[in-house]
Biotite code that builds the C-alpha atoms (Angstrom):
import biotite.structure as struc

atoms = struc.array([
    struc.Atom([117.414, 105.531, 111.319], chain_id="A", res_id=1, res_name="UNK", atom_name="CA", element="C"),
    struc.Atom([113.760, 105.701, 113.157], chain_id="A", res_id=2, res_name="UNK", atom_name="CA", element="C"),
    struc.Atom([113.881, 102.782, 115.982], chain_id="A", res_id=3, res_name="UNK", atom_name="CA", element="C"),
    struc.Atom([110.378, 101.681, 117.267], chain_id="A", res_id=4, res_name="UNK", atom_name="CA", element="C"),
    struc.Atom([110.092, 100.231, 120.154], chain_id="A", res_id=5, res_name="UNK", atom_name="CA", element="C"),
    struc.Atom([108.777, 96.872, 120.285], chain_id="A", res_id=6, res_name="UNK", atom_name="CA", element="C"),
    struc.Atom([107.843, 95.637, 123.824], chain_id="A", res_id=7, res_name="UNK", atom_name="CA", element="C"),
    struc.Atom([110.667, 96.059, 126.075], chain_id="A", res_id=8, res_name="UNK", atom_name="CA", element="C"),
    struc.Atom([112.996, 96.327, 123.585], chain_id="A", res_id=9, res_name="UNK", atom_name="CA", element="C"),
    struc.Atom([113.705, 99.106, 120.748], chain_id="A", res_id=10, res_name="UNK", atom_name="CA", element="C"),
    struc.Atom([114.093, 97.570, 117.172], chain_id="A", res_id=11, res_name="UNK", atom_name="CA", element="C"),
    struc.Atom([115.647, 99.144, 113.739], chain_id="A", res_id=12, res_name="UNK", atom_name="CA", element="C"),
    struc.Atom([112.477, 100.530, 111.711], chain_id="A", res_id=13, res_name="UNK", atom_name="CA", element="C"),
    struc.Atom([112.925, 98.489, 108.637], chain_id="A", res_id=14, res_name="UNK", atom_name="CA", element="C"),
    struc.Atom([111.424, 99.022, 104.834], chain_id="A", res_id=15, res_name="UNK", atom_name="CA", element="C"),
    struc.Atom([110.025, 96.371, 102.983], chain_id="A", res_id=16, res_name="UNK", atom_name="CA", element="C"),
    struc.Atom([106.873, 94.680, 101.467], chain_id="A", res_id=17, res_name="UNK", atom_name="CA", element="C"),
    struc.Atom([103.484, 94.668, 102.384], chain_id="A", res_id=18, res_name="UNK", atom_name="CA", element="C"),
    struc.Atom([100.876, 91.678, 101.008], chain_id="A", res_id=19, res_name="UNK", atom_name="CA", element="C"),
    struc.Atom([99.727, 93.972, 98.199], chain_id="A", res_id=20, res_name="UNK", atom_name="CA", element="C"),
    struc.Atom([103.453, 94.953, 97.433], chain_id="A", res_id=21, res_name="UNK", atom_name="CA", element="C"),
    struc.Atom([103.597, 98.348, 98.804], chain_id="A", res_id=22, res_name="UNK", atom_name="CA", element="C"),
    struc.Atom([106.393, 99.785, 100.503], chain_id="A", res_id=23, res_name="UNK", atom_name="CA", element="C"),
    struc.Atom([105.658, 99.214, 104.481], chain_id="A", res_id=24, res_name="UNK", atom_name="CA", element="C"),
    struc.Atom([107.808, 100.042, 107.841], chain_id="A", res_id=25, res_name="UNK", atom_name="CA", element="C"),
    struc.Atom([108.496, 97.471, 109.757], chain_id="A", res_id=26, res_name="UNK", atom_name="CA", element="C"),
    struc.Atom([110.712, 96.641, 112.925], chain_id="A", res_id=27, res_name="UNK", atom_name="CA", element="C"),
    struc.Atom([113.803, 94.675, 112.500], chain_id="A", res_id=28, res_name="UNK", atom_name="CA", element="C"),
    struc.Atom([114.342, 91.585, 114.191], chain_id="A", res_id=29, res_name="UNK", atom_name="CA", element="C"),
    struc.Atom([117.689, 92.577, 116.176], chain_id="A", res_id=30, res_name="UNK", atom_name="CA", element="C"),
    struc.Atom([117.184, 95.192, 119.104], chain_id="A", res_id=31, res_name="UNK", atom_name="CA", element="C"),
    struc.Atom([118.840, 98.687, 119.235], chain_id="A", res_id=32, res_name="UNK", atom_name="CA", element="C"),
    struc.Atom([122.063, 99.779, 121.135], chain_id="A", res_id=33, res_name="UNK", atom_name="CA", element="C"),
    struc.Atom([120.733, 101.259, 123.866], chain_id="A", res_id=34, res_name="UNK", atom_name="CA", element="C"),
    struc.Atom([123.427, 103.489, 124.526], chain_id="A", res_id=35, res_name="UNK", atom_name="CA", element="C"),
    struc.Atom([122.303, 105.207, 121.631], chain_id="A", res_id=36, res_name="UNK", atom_name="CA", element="C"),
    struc.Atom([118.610, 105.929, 123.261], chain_id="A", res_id=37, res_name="UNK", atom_name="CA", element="C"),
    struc.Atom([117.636, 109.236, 124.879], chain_id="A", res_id=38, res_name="UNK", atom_name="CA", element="C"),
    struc.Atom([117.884, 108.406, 128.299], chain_id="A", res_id=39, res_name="UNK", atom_name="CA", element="C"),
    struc.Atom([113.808, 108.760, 128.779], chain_id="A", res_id=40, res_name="UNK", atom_name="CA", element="C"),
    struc.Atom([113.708, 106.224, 126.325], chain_id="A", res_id=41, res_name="UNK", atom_name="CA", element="C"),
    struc.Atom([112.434, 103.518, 128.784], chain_id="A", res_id=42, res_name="UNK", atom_name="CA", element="C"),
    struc.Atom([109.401, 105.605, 129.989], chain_id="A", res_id=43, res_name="UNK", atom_name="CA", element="C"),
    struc.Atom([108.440, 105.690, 126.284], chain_id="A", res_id=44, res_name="UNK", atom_name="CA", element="C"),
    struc.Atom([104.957, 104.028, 125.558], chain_id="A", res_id=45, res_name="UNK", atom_name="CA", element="C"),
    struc.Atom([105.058, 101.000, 122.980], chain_id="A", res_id=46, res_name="UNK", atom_name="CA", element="C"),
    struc.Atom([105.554, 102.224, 119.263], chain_id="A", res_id=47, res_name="UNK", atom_name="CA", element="C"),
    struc.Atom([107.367, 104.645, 120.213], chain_id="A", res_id=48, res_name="UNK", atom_name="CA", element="C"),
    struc.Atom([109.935, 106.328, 117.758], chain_id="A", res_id=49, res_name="UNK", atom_name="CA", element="C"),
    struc.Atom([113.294, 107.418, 118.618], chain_id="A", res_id=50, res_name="UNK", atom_name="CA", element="C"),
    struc.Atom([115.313, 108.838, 115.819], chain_id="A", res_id=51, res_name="UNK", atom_name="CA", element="C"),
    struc.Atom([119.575, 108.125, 115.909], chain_id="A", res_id=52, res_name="UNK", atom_name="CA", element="C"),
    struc.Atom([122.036, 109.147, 113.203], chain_id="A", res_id=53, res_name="UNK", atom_name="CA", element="C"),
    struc.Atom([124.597, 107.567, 113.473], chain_id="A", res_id=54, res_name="UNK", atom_name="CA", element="C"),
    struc.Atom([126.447, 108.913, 109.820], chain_id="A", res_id=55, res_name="UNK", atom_name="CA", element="C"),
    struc.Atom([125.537, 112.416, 111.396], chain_id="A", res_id=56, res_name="UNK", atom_name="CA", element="C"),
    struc.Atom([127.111, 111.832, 114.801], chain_id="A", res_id=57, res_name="UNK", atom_name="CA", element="C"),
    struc.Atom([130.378, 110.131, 113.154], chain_id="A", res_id=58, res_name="UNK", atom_name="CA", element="C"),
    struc.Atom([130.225, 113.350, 110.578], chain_id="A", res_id=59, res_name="UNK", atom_name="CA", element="C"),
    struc.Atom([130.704, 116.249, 113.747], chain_id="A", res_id=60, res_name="UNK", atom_name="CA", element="C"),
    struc.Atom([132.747, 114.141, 115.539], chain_id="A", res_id=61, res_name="UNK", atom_name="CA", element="C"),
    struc.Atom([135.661, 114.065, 111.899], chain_id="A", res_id=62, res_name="UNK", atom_name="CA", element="C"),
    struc.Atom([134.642, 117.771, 112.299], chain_id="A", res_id=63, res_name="UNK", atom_name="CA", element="C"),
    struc.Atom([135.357, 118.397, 115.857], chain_id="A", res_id=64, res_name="UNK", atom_name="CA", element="C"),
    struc.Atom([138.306, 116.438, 115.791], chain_id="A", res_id=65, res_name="UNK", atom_name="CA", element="C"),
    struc.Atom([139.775, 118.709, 113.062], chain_id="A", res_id=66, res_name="UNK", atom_name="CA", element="C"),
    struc.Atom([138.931, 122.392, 114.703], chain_id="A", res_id=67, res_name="UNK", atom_name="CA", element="C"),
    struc.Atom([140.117, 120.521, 117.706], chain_id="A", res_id=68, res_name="UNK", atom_name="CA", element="C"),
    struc.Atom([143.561, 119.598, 116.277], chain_id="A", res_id=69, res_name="UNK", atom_name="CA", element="C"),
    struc.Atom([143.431, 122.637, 113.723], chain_id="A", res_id=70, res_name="UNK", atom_name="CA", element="C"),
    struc.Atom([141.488, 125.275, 115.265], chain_id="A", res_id=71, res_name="UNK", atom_name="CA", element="C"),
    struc.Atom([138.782, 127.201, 113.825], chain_id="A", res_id=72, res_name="UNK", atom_name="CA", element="C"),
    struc.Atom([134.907, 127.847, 114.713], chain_id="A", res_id=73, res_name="UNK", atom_name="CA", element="C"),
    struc.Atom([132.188, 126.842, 112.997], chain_id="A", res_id=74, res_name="UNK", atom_name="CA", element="C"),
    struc.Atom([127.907, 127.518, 112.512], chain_id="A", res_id=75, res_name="UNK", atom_name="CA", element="C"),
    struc.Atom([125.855, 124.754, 112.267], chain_id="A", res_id=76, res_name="UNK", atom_name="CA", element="C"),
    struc.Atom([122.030, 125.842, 111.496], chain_id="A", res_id=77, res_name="UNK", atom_name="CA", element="C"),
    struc.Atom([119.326, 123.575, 110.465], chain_id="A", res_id=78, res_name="UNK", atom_name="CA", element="C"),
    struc.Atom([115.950, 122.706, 111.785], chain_id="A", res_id=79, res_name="UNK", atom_name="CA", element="C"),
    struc.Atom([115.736, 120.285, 115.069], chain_id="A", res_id=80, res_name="UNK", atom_name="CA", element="C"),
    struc.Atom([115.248, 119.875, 118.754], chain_id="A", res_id=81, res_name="UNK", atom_name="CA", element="C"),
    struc.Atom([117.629, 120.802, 121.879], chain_id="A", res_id=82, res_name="UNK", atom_name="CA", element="C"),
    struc.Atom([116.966, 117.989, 123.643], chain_id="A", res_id=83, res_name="UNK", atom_name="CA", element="C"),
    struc.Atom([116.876, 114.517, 122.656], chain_id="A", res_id=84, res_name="UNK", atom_name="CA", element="C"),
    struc.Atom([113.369, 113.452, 122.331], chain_id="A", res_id=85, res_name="UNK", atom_name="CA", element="C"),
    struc.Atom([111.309, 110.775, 121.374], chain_id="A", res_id=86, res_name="UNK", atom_name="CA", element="C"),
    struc.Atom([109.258, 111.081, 118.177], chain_id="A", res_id=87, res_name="UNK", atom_name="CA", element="C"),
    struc.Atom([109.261, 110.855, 114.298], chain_id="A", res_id=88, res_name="UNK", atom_name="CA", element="C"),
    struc.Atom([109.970, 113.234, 112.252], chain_id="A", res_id=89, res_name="UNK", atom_name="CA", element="C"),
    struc.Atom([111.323, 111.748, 108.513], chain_id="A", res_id=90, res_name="UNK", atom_name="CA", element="C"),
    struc.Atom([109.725, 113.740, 106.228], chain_id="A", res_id=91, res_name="UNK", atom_name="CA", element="C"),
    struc.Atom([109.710, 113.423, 102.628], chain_id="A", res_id=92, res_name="UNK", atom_name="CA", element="C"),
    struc.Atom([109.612, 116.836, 100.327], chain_id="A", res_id=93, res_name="UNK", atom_name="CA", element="C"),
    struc.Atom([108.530, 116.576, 96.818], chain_id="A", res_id=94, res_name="UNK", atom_name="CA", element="C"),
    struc.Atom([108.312, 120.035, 94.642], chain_id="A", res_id=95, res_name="UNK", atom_name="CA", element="C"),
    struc.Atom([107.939, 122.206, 98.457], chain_id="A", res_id=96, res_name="UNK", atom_name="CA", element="C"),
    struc.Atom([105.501, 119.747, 99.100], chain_id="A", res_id=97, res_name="UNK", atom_name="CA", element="C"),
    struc.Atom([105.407, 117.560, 101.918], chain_id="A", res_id=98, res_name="UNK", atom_name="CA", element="C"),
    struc.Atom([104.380, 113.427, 101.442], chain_id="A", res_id=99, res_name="UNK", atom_name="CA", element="C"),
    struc.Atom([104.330, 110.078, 102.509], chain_id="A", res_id=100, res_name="UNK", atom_name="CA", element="C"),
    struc.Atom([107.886, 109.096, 103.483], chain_id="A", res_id=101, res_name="UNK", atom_name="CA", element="C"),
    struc.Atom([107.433, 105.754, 101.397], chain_id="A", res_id=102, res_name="UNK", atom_name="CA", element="C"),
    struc.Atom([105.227, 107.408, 98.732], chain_id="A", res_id=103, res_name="UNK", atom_name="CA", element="C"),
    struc.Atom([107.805, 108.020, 95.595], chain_id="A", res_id=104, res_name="UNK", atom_name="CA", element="C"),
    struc.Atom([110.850, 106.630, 96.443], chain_id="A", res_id=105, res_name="UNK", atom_name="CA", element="C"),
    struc.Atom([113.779, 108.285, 94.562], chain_id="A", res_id=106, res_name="UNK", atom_name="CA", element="C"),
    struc.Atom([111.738, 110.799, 94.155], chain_id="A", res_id=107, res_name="UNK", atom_name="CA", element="C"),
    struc.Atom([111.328, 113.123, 96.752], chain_id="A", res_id=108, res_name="UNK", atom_name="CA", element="C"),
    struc.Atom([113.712, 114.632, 99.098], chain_id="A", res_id=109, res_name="UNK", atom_name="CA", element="C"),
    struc.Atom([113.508, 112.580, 102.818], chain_id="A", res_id=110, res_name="UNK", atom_name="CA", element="C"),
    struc.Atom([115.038, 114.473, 105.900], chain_id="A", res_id=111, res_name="UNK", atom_name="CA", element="C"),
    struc.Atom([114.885, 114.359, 109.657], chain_id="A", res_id=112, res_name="UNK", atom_name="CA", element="C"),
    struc.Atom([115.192, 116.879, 112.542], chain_id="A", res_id=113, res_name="UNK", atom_name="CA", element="C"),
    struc.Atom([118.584, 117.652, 113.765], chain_id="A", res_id=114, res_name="UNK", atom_name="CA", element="C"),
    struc.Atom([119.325, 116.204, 117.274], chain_id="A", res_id=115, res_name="UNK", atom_name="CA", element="C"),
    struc.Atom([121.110, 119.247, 118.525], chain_id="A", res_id=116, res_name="UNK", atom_name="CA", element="C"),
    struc.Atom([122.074, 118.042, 122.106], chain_id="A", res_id=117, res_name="UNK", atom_name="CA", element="C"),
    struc.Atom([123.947, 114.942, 120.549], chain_id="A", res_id=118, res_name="UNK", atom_name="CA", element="C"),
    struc.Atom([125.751, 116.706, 118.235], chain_id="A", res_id=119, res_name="UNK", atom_name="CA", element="C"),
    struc.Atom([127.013, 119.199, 121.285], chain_id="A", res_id=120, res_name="UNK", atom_name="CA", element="C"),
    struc.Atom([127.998, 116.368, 122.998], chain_id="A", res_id=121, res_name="UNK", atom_name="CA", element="C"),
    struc.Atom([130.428, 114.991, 120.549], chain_id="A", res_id=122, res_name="UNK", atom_name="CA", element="C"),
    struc.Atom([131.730, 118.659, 120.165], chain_id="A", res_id=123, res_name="UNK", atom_name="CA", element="C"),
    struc.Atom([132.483, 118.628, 124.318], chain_id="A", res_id=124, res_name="UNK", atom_name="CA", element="C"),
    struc.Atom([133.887, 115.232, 123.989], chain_id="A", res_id=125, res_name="UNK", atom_name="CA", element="C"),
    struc.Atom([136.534, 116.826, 121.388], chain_id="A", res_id=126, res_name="UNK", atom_name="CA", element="C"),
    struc.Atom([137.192, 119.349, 124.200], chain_id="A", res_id=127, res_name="UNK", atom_name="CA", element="C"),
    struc.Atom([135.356, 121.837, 122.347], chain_id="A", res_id=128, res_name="UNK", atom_name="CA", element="C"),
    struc.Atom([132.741, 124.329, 123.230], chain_id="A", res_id=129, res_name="UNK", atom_name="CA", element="C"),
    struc.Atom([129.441, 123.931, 121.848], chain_id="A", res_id=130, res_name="UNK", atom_name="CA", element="C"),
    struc.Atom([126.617, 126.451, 122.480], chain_id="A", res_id=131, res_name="UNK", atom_name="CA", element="C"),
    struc.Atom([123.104, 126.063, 121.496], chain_id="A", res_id=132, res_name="UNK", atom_name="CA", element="C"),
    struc.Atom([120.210, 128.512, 120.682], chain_id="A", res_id=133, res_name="UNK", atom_name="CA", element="C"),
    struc.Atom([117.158, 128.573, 118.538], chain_id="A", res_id=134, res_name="UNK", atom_name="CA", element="C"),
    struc.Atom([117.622, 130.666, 115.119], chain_id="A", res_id=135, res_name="UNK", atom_name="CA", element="C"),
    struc.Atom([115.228, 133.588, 115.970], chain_id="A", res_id=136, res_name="UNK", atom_name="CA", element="C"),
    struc.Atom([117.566, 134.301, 119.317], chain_id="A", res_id=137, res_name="UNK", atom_name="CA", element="C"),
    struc.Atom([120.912, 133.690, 117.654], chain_id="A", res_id=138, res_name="UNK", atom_name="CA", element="C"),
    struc.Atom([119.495, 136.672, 114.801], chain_id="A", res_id=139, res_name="UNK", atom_name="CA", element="C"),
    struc.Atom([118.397, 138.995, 117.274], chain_id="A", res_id=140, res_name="UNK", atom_name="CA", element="C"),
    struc.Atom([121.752, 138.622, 119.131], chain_id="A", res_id=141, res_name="UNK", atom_name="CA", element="C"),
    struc.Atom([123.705, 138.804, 116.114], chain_id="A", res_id=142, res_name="UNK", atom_name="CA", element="C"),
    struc.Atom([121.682, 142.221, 115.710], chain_id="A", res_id=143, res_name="UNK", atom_name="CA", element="C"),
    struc.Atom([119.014, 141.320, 112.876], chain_id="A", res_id=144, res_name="UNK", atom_name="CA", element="C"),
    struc.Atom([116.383, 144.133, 114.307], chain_id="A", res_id=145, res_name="UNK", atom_name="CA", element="C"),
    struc.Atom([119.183, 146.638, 113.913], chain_id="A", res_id=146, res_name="UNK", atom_name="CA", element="C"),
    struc.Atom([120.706, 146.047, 110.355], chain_id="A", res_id=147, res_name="UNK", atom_name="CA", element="C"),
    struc.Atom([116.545, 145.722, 109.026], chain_id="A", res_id=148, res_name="UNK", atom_name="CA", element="C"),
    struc.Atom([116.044, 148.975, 110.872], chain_id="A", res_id=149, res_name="UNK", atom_name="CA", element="C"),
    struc.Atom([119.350, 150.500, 108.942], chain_id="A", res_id=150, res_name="UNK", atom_name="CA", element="C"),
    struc.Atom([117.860, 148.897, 105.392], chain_id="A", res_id=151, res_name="UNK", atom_name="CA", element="C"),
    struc.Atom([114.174, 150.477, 105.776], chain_id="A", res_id=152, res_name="UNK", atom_name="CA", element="C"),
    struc.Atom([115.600, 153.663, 107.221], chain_id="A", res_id=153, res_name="UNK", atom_name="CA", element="C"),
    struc.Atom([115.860, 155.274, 103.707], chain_id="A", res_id=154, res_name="UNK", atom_name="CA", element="C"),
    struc.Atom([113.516, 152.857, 102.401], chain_id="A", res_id=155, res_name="UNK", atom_name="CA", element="C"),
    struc.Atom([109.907, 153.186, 100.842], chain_id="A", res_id=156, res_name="UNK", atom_name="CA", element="C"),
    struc.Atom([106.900, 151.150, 102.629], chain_id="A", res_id=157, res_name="UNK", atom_name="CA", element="C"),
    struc.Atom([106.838, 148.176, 100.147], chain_id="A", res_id=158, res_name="UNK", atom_name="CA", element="C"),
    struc.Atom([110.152, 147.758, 100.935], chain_id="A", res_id=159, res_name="UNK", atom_name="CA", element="C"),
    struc.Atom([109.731, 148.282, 105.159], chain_id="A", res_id=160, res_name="UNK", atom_name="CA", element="C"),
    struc.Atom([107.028, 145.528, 104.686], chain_id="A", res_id=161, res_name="UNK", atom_name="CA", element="C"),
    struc.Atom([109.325, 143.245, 102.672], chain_id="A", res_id=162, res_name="UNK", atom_name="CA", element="C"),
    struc.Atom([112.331, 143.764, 105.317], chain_id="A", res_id=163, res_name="UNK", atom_name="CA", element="C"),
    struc.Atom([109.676, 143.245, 108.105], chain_id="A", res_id=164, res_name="UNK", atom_name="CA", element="C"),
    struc.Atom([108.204, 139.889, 106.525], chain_id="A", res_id=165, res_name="UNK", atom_name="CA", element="C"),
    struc.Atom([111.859, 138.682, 105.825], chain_id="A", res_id=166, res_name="UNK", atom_name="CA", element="C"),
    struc.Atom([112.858, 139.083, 109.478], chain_id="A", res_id=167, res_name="UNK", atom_name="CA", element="C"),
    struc.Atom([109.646, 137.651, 111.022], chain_id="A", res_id=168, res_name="UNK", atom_name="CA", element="C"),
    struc.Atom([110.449, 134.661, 108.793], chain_id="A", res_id=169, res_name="UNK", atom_name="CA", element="C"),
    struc.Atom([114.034, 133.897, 109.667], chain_id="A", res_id=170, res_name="UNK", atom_name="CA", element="C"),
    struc.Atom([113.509, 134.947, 113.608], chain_id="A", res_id=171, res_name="UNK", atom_name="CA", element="C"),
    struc.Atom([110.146, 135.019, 114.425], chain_id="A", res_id=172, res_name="UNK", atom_name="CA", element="C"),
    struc.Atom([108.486, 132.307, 117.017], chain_id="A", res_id=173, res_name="UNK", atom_name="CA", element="C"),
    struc.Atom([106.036, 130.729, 114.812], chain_id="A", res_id=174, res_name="UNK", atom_name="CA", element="C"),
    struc.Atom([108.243, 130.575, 111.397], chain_id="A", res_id=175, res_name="UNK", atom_name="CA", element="C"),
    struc.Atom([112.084, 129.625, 111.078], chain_id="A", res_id=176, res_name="UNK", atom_name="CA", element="C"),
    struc.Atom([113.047, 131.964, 114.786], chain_id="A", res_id=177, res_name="UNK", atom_name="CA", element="C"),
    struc.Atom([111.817, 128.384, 116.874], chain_id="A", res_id=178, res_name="UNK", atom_name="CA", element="C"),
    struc.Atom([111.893, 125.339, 114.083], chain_id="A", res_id=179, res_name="UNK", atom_name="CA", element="C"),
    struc.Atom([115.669, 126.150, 113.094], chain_id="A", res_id=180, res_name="UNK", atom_name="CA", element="C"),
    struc.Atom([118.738, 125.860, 115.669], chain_id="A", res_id=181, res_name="UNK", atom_name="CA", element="C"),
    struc.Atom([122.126, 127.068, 115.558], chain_id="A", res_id=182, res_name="UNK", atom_name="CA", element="C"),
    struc.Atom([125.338, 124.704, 117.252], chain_id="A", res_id=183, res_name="UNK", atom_name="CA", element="C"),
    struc.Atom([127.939, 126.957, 117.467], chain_id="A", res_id=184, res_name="UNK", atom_name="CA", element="C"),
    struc.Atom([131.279, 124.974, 117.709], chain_id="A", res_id=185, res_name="UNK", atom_name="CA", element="C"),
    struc.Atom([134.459, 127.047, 118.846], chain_id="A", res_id=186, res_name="UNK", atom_name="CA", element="C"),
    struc.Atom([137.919, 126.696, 121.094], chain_id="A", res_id=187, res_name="UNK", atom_name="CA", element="C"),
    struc.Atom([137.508, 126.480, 124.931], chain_id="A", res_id=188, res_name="UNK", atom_name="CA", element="C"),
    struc.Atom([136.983, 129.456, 126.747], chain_id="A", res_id=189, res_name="UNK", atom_name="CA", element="C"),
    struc.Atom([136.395, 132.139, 123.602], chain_id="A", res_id=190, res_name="UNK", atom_name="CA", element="C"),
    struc.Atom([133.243, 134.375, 124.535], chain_id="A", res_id=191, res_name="UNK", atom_name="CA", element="C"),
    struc.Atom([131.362, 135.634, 120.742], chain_id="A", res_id=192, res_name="UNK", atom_name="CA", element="C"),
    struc.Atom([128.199, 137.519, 120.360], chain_id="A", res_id=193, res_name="UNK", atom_name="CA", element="C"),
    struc.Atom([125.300, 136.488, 121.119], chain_id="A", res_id=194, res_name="UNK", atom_name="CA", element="C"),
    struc.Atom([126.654, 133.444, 123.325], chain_id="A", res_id=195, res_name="UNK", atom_name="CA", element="C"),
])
């Protein structure tokens, strides 16, 4: 959940009832681990949002204990930050659309950027290895430039352009390339393209 901080301390961004009977955030009265705070945390100014998961972190670590006992390798893509950060980012997504978080409630979609780093981190602690990249690098080291230059080879111009569009989507900087990560989770010591 979002935690605001509230003077010194960081509180639980609660939902309840404004005067009119809206839907409001508000901070809870009880203050926040702080071992689950990005460790700028205290430089933060007041009001300040820090987002933790904690279902998310327990999730990769029943993961990570499995390839660790089991073996196996695993992708993780989604869209999210490297670092731990502070800032909001619940969203709510209605029909593609994006909306007030609090707007529709049961209705739209709500969703949060992926703290990458933390989810690395439990990975390591399994005594896995965890590497990190942004999509559009992961694609062009897995070799995206060369299979769209093997589909348009024989191809006619619409179809160049689609291939073209599709590929500056997924991997370019200012689409899904820098807004989506990949955690690649796999044993110790096991070098794979592009990491």
């Amino acid at each position: 959940p979002p935690v605001p901080r509230a003077g010194a301390e960081w509180r639980e961004r609660m939902v309840g009832l404004d005067e009119a009977g809206n839907l409001c955030f508000f901070a809870g009265a009880g203050s926040v681990d702080p071992t689950l705070l990005p460790r700028d945390a205290g430089d933060a100014p007041q009001g300040a949002i820090v987002e933790v998961a904690p279902a998310r972190t327990a999730l990769m670590a029943a993961i990570a204990e499995r390839m660790a006992s089991d073996g196996g390798a695993g992708l993780f893509p989604d869209y999210g930050h490297l670092r731990p950060g502070i800032g909001d980012t619940l969203q709510a997504l209605r029909r593609h659309n994006h909306e007030d978080v609090l707007a529709n409630p049961g209705e739209a979609d709500l969703t949060s950027h992926v703290d990458f780093a933390a989810l690395a981190a439990v990975v390591r602690a399994h005594g896995l290895d965890a590497h990190l990249s942004t999509q559009g690098d992961f694609l062009l080291g897995m070799g995206i430039l060369e299979r769209a230059g093997q589909l348009g080879a024989d191809a006619g111009q619409a179809a160049r352009d689609r291939i073209s569009n599709a590929v500056e989507r997924l991997a370019g900087p200012q689409a899904m390339g820098e807004l989506f990560k990949v955690l690649a989770v796999m044993p110790r010591g096991i070098s794979v393209r592009p990491f």
